[in-house]
N, C-alpha and C positions, 0 to 999 in steps of 0.2 A: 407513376413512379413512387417507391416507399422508400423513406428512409424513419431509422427508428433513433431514439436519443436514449441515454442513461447520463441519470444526475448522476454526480458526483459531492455535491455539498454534505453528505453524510459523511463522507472519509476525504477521499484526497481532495477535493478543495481547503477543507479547511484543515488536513494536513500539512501538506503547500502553505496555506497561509501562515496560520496559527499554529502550526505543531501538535496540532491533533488537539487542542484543549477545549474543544466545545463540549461541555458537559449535557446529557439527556436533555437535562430541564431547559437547556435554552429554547431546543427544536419541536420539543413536545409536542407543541399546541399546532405547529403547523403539519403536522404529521397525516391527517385527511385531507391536507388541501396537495399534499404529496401525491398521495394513493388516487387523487382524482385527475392529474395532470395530463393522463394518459403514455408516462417513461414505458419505454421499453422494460428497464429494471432502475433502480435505486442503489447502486453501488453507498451500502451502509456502515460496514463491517469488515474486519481484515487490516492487512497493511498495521500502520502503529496504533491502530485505535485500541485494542486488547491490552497491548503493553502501557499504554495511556490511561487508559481506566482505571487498573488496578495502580498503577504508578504514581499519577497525579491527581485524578478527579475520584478518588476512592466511590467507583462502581466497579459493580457486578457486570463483566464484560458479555458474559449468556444471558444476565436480564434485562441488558440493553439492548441486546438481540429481541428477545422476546418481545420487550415493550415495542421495538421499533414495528413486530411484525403484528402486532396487537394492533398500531394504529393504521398502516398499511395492509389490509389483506387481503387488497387486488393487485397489488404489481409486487414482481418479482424482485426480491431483493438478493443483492451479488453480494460478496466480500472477495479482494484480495488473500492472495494464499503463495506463500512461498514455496513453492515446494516441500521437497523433505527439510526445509527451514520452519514451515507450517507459518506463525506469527513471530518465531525468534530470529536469532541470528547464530545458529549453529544448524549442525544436521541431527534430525530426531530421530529414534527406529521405525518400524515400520509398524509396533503394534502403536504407537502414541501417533503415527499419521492417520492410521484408518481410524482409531476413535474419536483424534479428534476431526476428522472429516465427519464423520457416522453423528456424530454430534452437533455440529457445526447445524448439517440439513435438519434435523430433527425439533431445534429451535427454529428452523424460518428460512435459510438461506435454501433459495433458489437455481444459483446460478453459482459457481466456484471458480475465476480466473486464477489460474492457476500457471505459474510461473518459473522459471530459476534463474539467477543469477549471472548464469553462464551458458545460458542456452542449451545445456546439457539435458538430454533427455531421459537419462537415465533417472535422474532427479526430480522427475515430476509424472513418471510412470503410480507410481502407489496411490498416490493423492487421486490422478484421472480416473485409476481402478475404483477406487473406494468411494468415490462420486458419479460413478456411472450406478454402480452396484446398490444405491441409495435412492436411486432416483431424482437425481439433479442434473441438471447442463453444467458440463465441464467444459469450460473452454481457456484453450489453452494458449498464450499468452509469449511472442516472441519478443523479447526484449532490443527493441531496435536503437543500434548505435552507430557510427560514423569509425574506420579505421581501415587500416591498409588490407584488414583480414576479411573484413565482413559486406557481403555484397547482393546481388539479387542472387544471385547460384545460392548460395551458403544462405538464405532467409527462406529460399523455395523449399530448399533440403529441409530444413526445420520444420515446413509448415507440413511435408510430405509425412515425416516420423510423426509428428502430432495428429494427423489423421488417422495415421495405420492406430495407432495406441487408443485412438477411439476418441475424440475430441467431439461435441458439438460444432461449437464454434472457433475459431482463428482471430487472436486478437495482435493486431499491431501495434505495439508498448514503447511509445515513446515517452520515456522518463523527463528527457528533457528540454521539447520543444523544440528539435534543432532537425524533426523530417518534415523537408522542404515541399513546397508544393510541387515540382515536379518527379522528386522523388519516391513521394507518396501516392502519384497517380502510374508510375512505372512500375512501384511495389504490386500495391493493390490487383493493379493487369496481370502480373506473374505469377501475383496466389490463384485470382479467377483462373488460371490457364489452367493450373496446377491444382490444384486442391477443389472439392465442392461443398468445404462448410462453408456458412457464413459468413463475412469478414465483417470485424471491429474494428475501430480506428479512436486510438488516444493519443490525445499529444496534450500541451501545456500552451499557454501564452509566453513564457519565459523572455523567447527570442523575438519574439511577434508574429511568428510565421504562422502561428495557429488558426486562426480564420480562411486563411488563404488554405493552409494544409487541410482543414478539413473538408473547405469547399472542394480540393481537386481529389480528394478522396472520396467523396459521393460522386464527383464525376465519372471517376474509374470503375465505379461499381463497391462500392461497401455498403454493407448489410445495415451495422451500424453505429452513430458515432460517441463518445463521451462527452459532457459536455457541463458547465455549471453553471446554477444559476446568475442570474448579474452581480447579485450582494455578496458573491464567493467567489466571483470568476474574475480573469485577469492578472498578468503577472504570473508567477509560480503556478498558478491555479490553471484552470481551462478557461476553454473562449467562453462566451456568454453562449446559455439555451436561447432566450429571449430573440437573441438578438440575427442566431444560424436558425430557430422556428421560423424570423421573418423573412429572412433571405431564400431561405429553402421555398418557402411557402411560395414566394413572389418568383422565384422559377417551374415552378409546376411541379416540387417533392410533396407528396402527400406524407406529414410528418406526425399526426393522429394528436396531436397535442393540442391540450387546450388551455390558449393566450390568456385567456382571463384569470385564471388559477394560476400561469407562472409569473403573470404581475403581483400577484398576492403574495407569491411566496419569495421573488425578488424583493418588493415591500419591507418582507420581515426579517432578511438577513441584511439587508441596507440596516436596519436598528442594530442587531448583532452587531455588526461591521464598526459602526460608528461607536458604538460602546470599547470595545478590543481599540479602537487608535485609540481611545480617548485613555485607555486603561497601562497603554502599551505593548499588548497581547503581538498586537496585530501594526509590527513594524512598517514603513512606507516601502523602505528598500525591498521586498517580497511585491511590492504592487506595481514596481517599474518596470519598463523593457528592456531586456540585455542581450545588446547582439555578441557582447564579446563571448556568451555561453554558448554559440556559434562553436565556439575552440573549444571551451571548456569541456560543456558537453556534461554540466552540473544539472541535476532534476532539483524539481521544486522543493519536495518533504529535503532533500538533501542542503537546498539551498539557504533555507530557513531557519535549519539546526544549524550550518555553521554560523548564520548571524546569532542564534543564540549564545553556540559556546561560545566566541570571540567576545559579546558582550559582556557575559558571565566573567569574563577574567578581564574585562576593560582592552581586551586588545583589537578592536573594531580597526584601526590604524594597519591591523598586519592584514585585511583580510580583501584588498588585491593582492598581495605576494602570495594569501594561499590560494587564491584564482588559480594564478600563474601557476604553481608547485601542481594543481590536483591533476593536469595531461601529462606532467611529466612522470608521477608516480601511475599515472593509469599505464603509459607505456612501458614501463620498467615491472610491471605485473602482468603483462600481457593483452595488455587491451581487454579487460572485461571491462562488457555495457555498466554504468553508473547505475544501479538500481538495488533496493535493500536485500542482502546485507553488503555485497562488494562497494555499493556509493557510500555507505557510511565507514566502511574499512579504508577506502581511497580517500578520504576525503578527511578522518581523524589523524592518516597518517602524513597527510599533506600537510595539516593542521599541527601536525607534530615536530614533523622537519624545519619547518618556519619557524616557530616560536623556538625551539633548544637552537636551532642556528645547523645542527648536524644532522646530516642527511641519515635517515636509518639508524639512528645511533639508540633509537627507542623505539621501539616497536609491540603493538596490540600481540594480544595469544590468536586471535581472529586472525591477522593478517600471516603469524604463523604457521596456524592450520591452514590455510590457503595454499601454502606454498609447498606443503607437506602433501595438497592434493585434496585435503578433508571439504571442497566445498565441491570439488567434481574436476573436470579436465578446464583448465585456462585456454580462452578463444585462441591465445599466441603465444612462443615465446617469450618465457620471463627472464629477464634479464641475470645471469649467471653468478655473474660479480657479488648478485645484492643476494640471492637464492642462498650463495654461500657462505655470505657474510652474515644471516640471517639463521639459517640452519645449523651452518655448522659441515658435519660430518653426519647427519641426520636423513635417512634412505624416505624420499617421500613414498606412501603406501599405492598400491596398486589396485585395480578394480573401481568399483563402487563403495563406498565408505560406510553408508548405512547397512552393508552386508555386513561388517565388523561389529557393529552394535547391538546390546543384547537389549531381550525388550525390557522398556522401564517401567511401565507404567502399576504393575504390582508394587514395586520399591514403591516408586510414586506414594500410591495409597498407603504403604506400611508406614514411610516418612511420614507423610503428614496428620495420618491418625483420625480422630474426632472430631481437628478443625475442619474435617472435609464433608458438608452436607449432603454431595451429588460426586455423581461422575463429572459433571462437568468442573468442581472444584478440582478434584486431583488432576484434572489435565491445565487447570491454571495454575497448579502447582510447578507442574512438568515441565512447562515452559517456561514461567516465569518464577522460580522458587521463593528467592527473597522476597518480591513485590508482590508474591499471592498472601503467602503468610503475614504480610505486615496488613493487607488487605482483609484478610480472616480476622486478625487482632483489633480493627477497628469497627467491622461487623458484628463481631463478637462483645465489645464494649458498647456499640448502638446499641443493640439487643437489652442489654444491661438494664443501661440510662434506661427504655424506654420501659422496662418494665419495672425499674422503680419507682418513676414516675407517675406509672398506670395504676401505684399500691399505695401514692402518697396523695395524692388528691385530699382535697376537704369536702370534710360530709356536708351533702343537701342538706336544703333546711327541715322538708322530711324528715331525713334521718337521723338529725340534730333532736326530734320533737319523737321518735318511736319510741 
């Protein structure tokens, strides 16, 4: 019997934890001891790492690709992909999805989970095309959540349209740790019935259920599962590799991995780990079990940034009340699954309500477009009252939304000029404008320093004596 594993420690582990601030240079050096582990793939890339790089760790988010594939170039490296969201939080047109897909593989990526917010499929149709079309495994990604609307029929039907569209593989996207183990074994039974890609299976430690959820997910038959090292795993993060290698192994899963190498590489992020508490980075509340997210139904990366922002403003004090607020605002938008960008729109505006005291009375342009329809059709009924109080007198738009958008990506390059080396800069312009250009501007000054530097040296003693 096979089962196959994908780290996670490049992205959403230390998303989950840390907030995405692991810069290159920490992981660098373990990067062959990666590529010999025997992962199925290395999920490195995607998700907020893009918007993180240029944001806070001022990298080059394609050269962190590169280097990564530089040091791994036996295993298949994945990234996260939002859909027609790509790495932002809005909808992009459809020439800036295929290039930045066409781009994405061309640096290294492998494997493309590709996703939406709302389980809409219309919204992740471009991305599958432009990733078949490439030569990569697209696989496509059901964002699994708990509510009155969403059930095994309504996740069958998803995985059914993901096939027809031409998917690789089938990934079950549990944001926030809360598919239970026998839910997970019911799931997984009704994709095999239904569908013949491959089945993924992701979940979180959050709730604790993740060990158990994985193990009755291999039982049912999935292809294969996510998982993080020990120095990253637990809590907000995933179960440990380490630890489902030994378990699987000591049942008879042939799991191609080798022990020796993820001790080493466990080793080296236990130092990371210990560095980030020591530093602060890496908060304790992100590493405990929380069954009340059972309710909640809050993901990791989502969990972490609200202990951020409530720190950031010292109001750590409000942040069960916005526990409480985040299912009643999910209900009153219509039950979309918690995952980026809907978890950080539920979740800022949860965060909102609580702190002014007034329900709605301040609201994101994000969670406007939503409601206008700009992120695709809501899983359920949104609540009228707030639609209107919200809107306004304002007709939300019909169709597909990216059919309204013209392409950007020539502006793109005309915006940003000179400061754009590559194609791949204008499309970190496109996405992230501000945070590309401030990014350029400090590249742009490296460059400077270093070649002033390189012109101010003092002469050898040679050269001193010619």
């Amino acid at each position: 019997m096979r089962i196959r594993f994908t780290e996670t420690v490049l992205r959403d582990a230390n998303q989950s934890l840390v907030a995405t601030r692991m810069p290159f240079s920490d992981f660098e050096s373990i990067l062959p001891v990666l590529d010999k582990a025997g992962y199925y793939s290395l999920e490195c890339w995607g998700g907020a790492t893009f918007d993180s790089c240029l944001r806070f760790l001022n990298e080059d988010p394609w050269e962190r690709l590169r280097k990564i594939r530089k040091g791994c170039p036996n295993t298949k490296l994945q990234m996260l992909l939002r859909g027609q969201n790509l790495l932002g939080y809005k909808h992009y047109p459809d020439d800036i999805v295929r290039r930045f897909v066409k781009k994405s593989i061309d640096n290294g990526i492998d494997i493309i989970r590709i996703f939406d917010a709302l389980n809409d499929i219309r919204n992740i149709e471009v991305a599958v095309d432009e990733t078949i079309k490439n030569g990569a495994l697209a696989s496509g990604a059901i964002c699994y959540t708990i509510s009155p609307i969403h059930n095994l029929e309504n996740y069958v039907k998803i995985a059914r349209q993901m096939e027809e569209i031409g998917v690789s593989t089938i990934c079950i996207k549990d944001m926030a740790g809360i598919l239970s183990p026998k839910a997970v074994f019911e799931l997984v039974k009704a994709l095999k019935e239904n569908v013949s890609c491959p089945l993924v299976v992701h979940t979180h430690s959050t709730t604790g259920l993740g060990y158990m959820t994985l193990l009755r997910a291999v039982e049912g038959g999935a292809d294969v599962i996510d998982t993080a090292i020990s120095g990253f795993s637990g809590g907000t993060s995933q179960p440990a590799a380490e630890t489902l290698n030994y378990a699987l192994s000591e049942l008879g899963y042939n799991t191609g991995l080798n022990a020796e190498a993820l001790d080493r590489i466990g080793d080296f992020f236990k130092d990371i780990r210990s560095r980030d508490f020591k530093s602060g980075l890496l908060n304790p509340t992100v590493l405990t079990t929380d069954a009340k997210a059972l309710v909640y139904q809050i993901p990791g990366g989502m969990l972490s940034n609200l202990v951020s922002q409530l720190t950031s403003v010292n109001r750590m004090d409000l942040f069960n009340d916005v526990l409480e607020e985040t299912p009643k605002v999910r209900k009153e938008l219509g039950y979309p699954p918690l995952v980026t960008p809907m978890s950080q729109m539920v979740g800022a505006q949860a965060t909102t309500n609580v702190i002014t005291g007034k329900r709605y009375s301040s609201v994101s342009k994000e969670v406007k477009s939503y409601l206008k329809g700009e992120y695709g059709t809501p899983p359920g009924e949104i609540d009228e009252e707030i639609k209107k109080q919200i809107l306004g007198g304002e007709t939300p738009i019909e169709g597909r939304f990216a059919d309204t958008l013209e392409p950007a990506f020539e502006k793109a390059r005309a915006q940003i000029g000179d400061k754009a080396e590559n194609e791949e800069d204008i499309l970190s312009y496109a996405l992230f404008p501000e945070q590309a250009l401030k990014f350029f501007n400090y590249r742009e000054g490296l460059k400077k320093r270093t070649f002033t530097y390189s012109f101010s040296l003092p002469e050898s003693e040679g050269e001193k004596n010619a």
